[in-house]
C-alpha positions as CSV (number, residue, x, y, z in Angstrom):
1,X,296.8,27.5,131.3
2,X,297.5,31.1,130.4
3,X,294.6,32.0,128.2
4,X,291.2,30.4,127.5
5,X,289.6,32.2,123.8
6,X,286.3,32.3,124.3
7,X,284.1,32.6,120.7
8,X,280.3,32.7,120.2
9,X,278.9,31.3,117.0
10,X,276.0,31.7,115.4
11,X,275.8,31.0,111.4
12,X,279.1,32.2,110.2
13,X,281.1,29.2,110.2
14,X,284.0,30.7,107.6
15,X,284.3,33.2,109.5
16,X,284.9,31.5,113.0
17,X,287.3,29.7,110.9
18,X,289.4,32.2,109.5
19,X,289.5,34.1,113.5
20,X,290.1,30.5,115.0
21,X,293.2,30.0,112.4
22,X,293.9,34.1,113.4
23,X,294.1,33.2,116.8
24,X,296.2,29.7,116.3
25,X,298.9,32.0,115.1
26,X,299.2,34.6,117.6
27,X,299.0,32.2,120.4
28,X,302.1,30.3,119.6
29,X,304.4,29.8,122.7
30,X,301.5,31.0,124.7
31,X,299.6,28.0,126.8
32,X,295.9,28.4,125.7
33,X,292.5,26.9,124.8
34,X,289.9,27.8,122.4
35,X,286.5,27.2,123.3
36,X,283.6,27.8,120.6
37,X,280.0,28.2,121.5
38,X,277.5,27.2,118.8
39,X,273.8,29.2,118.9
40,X,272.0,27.0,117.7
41,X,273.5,27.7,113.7
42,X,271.3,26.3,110.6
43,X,274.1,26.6,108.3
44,X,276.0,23.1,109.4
45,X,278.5,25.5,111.4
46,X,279.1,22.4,114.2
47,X,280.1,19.4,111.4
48,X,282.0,22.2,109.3
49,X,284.1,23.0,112.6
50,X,284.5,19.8,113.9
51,X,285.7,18.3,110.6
52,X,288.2,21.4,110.7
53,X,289.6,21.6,113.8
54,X,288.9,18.6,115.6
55,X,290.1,18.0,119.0
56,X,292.1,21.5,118.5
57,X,289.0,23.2,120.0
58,X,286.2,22.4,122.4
59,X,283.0,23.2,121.1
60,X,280.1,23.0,122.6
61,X,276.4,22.9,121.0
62,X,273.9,24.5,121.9
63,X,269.7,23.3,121.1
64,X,268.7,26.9,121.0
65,X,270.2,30.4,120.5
66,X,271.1,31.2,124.1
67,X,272.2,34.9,123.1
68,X,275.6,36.2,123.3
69,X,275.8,36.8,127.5
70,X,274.7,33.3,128.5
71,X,276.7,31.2,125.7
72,X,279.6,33.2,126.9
73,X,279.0,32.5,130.5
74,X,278.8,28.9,129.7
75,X,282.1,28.8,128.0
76,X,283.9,31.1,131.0
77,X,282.6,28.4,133.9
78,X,284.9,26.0,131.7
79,X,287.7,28.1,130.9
80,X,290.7,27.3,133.1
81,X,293.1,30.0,131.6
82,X,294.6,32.7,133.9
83,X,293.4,35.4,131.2
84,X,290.0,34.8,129.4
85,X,289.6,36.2,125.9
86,X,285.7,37.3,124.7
87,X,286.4,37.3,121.0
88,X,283.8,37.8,118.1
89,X,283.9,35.1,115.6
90,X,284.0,37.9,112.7
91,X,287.4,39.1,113.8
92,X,290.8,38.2,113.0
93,X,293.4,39.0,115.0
94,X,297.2,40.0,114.4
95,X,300.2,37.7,115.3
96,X,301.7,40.4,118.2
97,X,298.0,40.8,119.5
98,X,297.6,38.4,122.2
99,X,301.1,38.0,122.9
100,X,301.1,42.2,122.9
101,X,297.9,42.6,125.9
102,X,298.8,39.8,127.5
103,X,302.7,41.1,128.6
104,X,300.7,44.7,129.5
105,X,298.0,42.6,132.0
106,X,301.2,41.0,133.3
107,X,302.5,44.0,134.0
108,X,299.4,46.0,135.3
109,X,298.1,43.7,138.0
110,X,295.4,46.1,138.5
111,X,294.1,46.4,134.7
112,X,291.1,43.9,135.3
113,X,289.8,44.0,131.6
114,X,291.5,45.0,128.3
115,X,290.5,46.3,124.7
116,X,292.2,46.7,121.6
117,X,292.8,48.8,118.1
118,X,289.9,47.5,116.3
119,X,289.7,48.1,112.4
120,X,287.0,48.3,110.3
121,X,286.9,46.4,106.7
122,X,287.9,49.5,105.1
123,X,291.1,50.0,107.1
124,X,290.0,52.7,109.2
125,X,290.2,52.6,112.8
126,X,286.8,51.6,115.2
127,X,285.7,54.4,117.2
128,X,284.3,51.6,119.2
129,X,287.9,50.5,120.8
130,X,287.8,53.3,122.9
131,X,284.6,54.2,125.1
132,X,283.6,56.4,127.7
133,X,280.7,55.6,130.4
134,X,276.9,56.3,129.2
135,X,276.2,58.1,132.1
136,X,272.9,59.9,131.5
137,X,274.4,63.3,130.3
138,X,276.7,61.5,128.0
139,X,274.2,59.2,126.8
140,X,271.7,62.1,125.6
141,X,274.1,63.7,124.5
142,X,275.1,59.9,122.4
143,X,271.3,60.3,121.2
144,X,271.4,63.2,119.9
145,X,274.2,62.9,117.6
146,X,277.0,64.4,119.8
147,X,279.8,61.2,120.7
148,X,283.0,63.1,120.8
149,X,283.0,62.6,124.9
150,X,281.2,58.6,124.3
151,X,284.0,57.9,121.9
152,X,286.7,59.0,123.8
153,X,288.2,61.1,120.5
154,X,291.0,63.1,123.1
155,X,293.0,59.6,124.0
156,X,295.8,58.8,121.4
157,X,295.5,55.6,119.0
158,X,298.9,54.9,119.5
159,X,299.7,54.8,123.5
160,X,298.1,52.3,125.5
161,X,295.4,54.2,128.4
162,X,292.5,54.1,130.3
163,X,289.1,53.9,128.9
164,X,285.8,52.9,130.6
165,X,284.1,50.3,128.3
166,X,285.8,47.2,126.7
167,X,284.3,46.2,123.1
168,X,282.5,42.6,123.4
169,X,284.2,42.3,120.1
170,X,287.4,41.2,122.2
171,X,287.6,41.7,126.0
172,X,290.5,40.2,127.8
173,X,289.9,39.9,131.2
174,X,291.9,38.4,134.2
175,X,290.3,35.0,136.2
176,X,290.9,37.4,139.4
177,X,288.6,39.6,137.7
178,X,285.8,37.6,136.7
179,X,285.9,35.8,140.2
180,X,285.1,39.0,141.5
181,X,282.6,41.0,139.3
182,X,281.1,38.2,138.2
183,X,279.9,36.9,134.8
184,X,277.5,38.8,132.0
185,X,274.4,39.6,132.7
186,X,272.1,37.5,130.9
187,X,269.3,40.0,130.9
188,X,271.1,41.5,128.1
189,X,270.6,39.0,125.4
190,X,273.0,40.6,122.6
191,X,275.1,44.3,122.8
192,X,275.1,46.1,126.1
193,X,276.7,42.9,128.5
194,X,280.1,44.3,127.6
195,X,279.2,48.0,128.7
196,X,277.7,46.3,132.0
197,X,280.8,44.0,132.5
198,X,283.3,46.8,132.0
199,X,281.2,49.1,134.2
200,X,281.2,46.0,137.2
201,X,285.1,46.1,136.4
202,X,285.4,49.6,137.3
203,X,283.1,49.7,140.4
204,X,285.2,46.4,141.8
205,X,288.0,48.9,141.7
206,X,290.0,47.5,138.7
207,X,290.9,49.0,135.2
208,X,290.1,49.1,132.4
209,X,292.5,49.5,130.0
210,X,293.2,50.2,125.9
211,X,296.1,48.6,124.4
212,X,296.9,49.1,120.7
213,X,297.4,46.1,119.6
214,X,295.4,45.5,115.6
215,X,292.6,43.6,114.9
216,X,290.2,43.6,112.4
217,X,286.5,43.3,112.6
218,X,283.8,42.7,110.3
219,X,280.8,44.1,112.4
220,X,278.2,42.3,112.6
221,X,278.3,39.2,110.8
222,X,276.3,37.0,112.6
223,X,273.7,39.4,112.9
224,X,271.1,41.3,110.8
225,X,271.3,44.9,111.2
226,X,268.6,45.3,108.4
227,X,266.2,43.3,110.7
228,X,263.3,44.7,112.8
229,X,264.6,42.7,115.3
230,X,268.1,44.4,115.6
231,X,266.5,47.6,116.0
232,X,264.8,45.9,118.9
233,X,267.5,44.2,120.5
234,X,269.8,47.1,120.6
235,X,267.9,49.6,121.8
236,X,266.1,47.6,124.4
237,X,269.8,46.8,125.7
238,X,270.3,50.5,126.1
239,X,267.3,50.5,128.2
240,X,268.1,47.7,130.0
241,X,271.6,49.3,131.0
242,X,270.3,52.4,131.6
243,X,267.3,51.6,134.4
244,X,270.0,49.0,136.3
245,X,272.8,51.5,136.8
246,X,270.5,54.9,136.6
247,X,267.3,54.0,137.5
248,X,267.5,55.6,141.0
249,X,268.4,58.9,139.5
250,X,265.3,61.7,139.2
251,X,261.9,61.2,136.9
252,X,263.6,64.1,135.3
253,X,267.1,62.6,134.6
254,X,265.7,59.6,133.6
255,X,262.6,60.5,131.4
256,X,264.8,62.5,129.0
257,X,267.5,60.1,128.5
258,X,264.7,57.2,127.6
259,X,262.5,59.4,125.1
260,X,265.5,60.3,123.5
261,X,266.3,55.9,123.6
262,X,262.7,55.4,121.8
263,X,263.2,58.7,119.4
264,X,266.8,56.9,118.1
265,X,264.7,53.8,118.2
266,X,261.7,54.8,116.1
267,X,263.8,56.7,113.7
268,X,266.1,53.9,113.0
269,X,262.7,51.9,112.3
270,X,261.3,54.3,109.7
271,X,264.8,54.5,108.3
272,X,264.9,51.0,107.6
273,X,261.7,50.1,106.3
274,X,262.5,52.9,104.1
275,X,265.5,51.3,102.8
276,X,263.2,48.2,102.4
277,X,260.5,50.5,100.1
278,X,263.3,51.0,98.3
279,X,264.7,47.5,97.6
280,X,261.5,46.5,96.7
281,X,260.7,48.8,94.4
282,X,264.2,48.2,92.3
283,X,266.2,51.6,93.1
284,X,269.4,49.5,94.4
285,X,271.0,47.4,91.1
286,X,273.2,45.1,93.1
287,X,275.4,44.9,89.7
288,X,276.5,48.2,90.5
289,X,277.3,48.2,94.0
290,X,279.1,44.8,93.3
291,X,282.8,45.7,93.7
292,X,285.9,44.8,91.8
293,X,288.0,41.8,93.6
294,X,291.8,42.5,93.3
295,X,293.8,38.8,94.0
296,X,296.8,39.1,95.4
297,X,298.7,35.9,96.3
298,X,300.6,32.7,95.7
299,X,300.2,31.1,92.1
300,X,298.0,28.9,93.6
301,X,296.2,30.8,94.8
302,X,295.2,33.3,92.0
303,X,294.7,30.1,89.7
304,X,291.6,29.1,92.1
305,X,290.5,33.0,92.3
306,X,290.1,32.7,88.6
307,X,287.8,30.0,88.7
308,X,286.0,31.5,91.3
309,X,285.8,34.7,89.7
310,X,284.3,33.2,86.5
311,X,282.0,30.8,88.2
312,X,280.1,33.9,90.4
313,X,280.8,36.8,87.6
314,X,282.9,38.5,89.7
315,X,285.2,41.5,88.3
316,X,288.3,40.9,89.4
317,X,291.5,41.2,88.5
318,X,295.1,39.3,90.0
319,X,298.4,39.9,91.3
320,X,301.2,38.5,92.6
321,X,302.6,41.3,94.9
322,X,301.0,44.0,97.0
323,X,303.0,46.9,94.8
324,X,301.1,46.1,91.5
325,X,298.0,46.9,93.0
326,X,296.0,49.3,91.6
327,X,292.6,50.4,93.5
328,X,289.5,51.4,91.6
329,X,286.5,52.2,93.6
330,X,284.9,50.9,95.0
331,X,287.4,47.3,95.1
332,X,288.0,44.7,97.6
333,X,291.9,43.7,98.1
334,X,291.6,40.2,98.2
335,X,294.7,38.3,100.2
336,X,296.3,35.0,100.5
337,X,296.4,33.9,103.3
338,X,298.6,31.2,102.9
339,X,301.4,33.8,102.0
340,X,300.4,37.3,104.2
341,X,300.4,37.3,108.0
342,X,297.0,38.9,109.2
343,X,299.0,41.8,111.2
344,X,300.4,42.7,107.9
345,X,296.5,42.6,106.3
346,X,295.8,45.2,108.8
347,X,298.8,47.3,108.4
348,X,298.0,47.6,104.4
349,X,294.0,47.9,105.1
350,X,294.8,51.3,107.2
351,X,296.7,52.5,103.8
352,X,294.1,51.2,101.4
353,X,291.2,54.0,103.3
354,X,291.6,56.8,101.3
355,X,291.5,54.6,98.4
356,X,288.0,53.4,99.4
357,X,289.0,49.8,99.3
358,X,288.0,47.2,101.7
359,X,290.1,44.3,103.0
360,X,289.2,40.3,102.0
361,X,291.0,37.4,102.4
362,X,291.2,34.0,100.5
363,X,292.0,30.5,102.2
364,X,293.6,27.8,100.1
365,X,292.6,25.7,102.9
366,X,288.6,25.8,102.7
367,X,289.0,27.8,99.4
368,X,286.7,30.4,100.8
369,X,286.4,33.9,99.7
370,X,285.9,35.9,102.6
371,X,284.8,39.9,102.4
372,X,282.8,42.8,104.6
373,X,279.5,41.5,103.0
374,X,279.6,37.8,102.9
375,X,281.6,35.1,101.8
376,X,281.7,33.2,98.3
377,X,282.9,29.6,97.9
């Protein structure tokens, strides 16, 4: 087996589907398995997928939310492939991608772990594909608003190089490499692992490497970064992080870079319940922000968008080819994916971002409307 895809669920069933399809295509002529980790999903996620893919994938179901470390450690002890693929389930990825960063690891046998060109919903490019160590100076730095050095902004987008932290969002590593570094650590229950993992690839004395091959990620999907809980999570894996690798360093190293942790923290808490004042006292009108869908696609289907479109209210208007679009902000572009291939999604989400669009996609299949915010059937 050359390549075991490794996804965690947990309450986004369409969109697993749509990256599981994603993936299907790019691995062609590449030997592989997909193996899908439920967390304990309330929204039927593990009858949707099995009636959907069947024996195409192994998916295994979990009686609790395990978090994101230890569902993917579960998955890895069963993954026989010589590469293993951490992929979030509110991705999709381009045809060329695997095919792309799996001939570079062929050809680097000392690149241990490997991230890619991730694009946000609006086209633009993640900062997140490339990052630099938080080591204590960079991290307060990180805190207080300064990431140029965090973010790696000096490395090219367009040249493959070495970075020191691989996004959880997809992390190809070698079965060498995990043999010898070892699997996530499960303290971290979500965000942080990958930071760890990638800093236990370095120390082993492999490589971490950026490739640009295109994805596209959602952010976030299957979590809620309006929660108290988030806030809570995240930071506390920044803590986490910080006392294992750093811990040793001097009361004042240390006590600066975790006041500054709580001060990002606590802001980020008044900031939200803020947002939530708001809400509750009617200053957001969800009829404004709601954003016009533009179809493009097959005859087929634009005669099933309409129908959606006047079942939910939606503005929307349709086309049959990419040249008679015409963005009004802010708009979603709305693709068939029946017709496009997702590497050329990507390629015409990077010109819709000065427009202020956003990229979404339509499946004939499970006739699922699929955008940043949510998805409509």
């Amino acid at each position: 087996m050359k390549l075991s895809v490794i996804i965690v669920n947990y309450n986004v069933k369409y969109y697993v589907e749509q990256c599981i399809d994603s993936v299907f295509r790019a691995a062609r002529g590449i030997a592989h398995e997909v193996i899908v980790v439920d967390n304990h999903s309330h929204d039927g996620s593990v009858d949707y997928l099995t009636r959907r893919f069947g024996e195409q994938i192994t998916l295994i179901d979990s009686n609790h939310n395990l978090g994101f470390a230890r569902a993917n450690n579960i998955a890895i002890r069963q993954a026989t492939g010589q590469y293993v693929l951490l992929l979030n389930p509110d991705t999709f990825v381009g045809e060329d991608a695997l095919n792309t960063v799996i001939s570079f690891m062929d050809t680097h046998p000392q690149a241990g772990a490997c991230g890619v060109m991730m694009h946000n919903p609006d086209g633009s490019r993640a900062k997140e594909s490339r990052r630099g160590l938080p080591t204590p100076y960079v991290s307060f730095l990180k805190m207080l608003g300064k990431s140029e050095r965090y973010y790696m902004s000096h490395m090219p987008w367009d040249r493959p190089g070495q970075i020191d932290v691989i996004s959880g969002a997809f992390c190809m590593l070698t079965r060498q490499c995990l043999d010898h570094v070892g699997l996530l650590d499960e303290t971290f229950f979500m965000y942080g692992e990958d930071i760890d993992l990638s800093y236990r690839v370095k120390k082993a004395g492999y490589e971490n490497w950026y490739v640009p091959a295109k994805i596209l990620h959602y952010k976030g999907e299957s979590t809620q970064k309006t929660s108290f809980r988030y806030v809570h999570v995240f930071y506390q894996a920044m803590l986490i992080f910080f006392r294992k690798h750093y811990g040793h360093l001097s009361f004042f190293v240390t006590l600066p870079v975790s006041m500054a942790i709580y001060l990002r923290a606590f802001i980020a808490l008044i900031q939200m319940g803020g947002e939530q004042i708001r809400r509750s006292l009617g200053f957001f009108d969800k009829k404004a922000a709601q954003p016009t869908y533009i179809f493009v696609g097959s005859n087929a289907m634009l005669a099933e968008c309409r129908k959606l479109a006047r079942r939910k209210g939606l503005t929307a208007t349709f086309c049959s080819h990419r040249d008679d679009v015409v963005i009004e902000r802010p708009a979603c572009v709305v693709y068939d994916t029946s017709v496009w291939s997702f590497a050329s999604l990507l390629d015409d989400a990077a010109c819709h971002v000065a427009q202020g669009a956003t990229i979404g996609t339509y499946s004939l299949k499970s006739k699922v409307l699929i955008t940043p915010k949510e998805t409509i059937k």
